[in-house]
C-alpha positions as CSV (number, residue, x, y, z in Angstrom):
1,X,48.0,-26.6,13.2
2,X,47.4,-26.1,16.9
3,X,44.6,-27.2,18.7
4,X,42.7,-23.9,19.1
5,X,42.5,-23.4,15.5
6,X,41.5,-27.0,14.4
7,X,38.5,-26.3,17.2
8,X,37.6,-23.0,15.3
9,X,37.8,-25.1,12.2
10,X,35.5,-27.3,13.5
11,X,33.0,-25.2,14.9
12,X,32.7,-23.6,11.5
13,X,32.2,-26.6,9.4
14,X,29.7,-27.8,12.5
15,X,27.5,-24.4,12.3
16,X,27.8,-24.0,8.4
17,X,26.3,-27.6,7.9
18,X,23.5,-27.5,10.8
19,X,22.1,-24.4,8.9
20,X,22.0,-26.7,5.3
21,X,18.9,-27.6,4.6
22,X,19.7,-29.9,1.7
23,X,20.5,-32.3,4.8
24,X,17.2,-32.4,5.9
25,X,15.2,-35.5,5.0
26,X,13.0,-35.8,2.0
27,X,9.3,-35.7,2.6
28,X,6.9,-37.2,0.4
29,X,4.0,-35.6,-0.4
30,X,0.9,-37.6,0.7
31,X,-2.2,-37.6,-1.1
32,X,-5.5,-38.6,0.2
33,X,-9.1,-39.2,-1.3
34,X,-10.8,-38.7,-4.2
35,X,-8.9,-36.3,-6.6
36,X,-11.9,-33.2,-6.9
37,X,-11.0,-31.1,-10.2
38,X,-12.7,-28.2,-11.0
39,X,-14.0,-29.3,-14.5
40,X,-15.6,-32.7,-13.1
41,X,-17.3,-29.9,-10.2
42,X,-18.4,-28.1,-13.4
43,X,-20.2,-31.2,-14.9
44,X,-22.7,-32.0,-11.9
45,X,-26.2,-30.2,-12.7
46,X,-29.7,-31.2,-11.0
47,X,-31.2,-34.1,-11.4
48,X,-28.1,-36.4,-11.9
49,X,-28.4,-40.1,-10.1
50,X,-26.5,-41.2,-8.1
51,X,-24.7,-43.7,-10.8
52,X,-23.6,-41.2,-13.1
53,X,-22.3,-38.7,-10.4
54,X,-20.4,-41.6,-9.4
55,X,-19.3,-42.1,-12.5
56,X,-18.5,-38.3,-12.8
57,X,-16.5,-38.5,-9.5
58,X,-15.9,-41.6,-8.4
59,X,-16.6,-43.8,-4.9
60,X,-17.6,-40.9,-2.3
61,X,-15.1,-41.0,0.9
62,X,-18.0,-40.9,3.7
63,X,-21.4,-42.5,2.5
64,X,-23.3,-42.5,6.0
65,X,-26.1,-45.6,6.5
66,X,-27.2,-42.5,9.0
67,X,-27.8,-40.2,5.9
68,X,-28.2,-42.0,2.6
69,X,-29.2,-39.4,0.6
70,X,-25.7,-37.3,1.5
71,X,-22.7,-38.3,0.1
72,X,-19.0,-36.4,1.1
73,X,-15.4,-36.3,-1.4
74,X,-12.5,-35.4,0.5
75,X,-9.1,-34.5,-0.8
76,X,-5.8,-33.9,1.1
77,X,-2.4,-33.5,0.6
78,X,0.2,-33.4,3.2
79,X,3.6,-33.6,3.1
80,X,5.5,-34.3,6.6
81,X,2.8,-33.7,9.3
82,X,2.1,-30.6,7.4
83,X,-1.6,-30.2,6.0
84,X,-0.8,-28.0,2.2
85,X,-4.0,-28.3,1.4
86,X,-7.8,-29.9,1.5
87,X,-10.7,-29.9,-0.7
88,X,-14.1,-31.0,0.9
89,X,-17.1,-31.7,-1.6
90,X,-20.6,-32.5,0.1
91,X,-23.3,-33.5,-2.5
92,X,-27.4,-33.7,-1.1
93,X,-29.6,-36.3,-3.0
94,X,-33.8,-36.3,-3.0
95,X,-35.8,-39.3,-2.3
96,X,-35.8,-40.3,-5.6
97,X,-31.4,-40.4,-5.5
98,X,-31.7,-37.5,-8.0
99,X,-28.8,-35.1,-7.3
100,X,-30.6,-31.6,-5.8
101,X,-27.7,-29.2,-4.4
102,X,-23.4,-29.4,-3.7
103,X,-21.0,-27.4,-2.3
104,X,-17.4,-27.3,-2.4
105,X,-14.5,-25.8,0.7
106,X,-11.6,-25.4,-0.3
107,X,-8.5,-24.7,2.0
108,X,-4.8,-24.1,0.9
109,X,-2.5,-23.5,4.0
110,X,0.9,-21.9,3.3
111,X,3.9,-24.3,3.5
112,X,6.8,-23.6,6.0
């Protein structure tokens, strides 16, 4: 073989396996917080204390000495440095720690 064609050679092999992505390292996904399912969400009403919604949902993420009577899930996954998705679960308490009103954000980003 001459030189010229072990160089074409080469820079075939060099440009077929820098466009594999089966080369690229694995990333694990990464997941973060308190798990928030739909059917536990279903299963909070008015009026609940604050045991059994922790009980329902676990240890809340951000439980401010600032605002007692607000309690915050959060739930991420990322894989890489890449944010797939997040769930965000704020839940508002009375004076007498009876559960009054929740809301839920939910936010999927595509994965490239």
């Amino acid at each position: 073989m001459t030189q010229l064609t072990k160089l074409y050679i080469l820079l075939f092999l060099s440009f077929g396996i820098s466009g594999c992505s089966a080369l690229s390292p694995y990333k694990v996904p990464i997941l973060q917080g308190n798990i928030i399912e739909d059917k536990d969400v279903e299963q909070l009403s008015e009026g609940l204390t604050k045991d059994q919604v922790q009980y329902l949902l676990g240890t809340p993420m951000l439980n401010s000495p600032l605002h007692p009577n607000r309690w915050d899930y959060i739930y991420s996954v990322t894989i890489g440095d890449q944010l797939i998705g997040e769930k965000k679960l704020s839940l508002l308490f009375d004076d007498n720690e009876k559960l009054t009103t929740w809301s839920i954000q939910e936010s999927a980003l595509n994965k490239n």
